[in-house]
N, C-alpha and C positions, 0 to 999 in steps of 0.2 A: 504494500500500500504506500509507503514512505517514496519506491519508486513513481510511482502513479503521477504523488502529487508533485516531486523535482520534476517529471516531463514537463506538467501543468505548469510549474511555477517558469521555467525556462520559455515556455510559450507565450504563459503572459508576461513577462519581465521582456519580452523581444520589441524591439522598435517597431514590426510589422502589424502585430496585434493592434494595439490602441488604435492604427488610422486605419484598417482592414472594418471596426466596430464602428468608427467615428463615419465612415462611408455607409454602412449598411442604417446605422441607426439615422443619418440621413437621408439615405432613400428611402425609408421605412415612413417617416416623416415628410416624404413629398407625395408618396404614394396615398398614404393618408388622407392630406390636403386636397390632391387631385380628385379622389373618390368620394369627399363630401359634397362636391362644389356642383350645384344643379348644372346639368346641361341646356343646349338649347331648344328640347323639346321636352324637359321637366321642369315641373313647378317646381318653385324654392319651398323649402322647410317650412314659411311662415304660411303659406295660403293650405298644407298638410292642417295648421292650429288653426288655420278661422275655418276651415272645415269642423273642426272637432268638434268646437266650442261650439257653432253650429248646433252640429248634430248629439251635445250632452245633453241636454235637459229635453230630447225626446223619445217616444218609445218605438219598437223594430218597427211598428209598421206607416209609424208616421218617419223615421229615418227611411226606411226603402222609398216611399213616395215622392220624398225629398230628396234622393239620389236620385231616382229615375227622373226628374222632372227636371234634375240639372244636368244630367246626362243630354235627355232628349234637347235642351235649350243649346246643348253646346254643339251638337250632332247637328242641331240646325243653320247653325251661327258658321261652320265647317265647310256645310253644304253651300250656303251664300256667298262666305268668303272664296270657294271655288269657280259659284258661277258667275264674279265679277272677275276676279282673276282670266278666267277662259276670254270674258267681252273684249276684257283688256288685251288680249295678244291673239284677236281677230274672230275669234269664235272656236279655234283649233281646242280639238275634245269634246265638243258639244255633238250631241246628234241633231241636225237641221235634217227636218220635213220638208221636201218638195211637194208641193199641191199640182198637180196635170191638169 
């Protein structure tokens, strides 16, 4: 055992160790940072709370009404914002009806 820990001690006592941890425990820490940080097609952390807050002082079935009715409001808000977008660069994606 006395062996074990001279390996030990000679490994960490080496110049290489401390900046070999000092990198990791930095990247560790970028990584971290990187993976908290909303992207650009998730919400931030705070509109997760005014959801909650929202939906605490209701009960399941008035919560699911109130998902569904913000779901559908947003499915629709989606749907519009697509079909000005399509206006805007000529009508390209729409289906047009020709009348004979």
């Amino acid at each position: 055992m006395s062996l074990f820990f001279a390996e030990l001690r000679k490994i960490w006592g080496g110049r290489v160790f401390p900046v070999l941890l000092a990198i990791l425990a930095s990247a560790n820490l970028l990584l971290l940072w990187m993976g908290t940080r909303p992207t650009a097609k998730q919400p931030p952390a705070s509109a997760y709370r005014a959801v909650g807050v929202e939906l605490s002082d209701k009960t399941m079935e008035e919560k699911r009404a109130y998902l569904h009715d913000k779901y559908t409001e947003i499915e629709s808000l989606v749907k519009i914002g697509q079909y000005y977008r399509e206006q805007a660069y000529g009508g390209y994606g729409l289906t047009q009806y020709r009348q004979d």
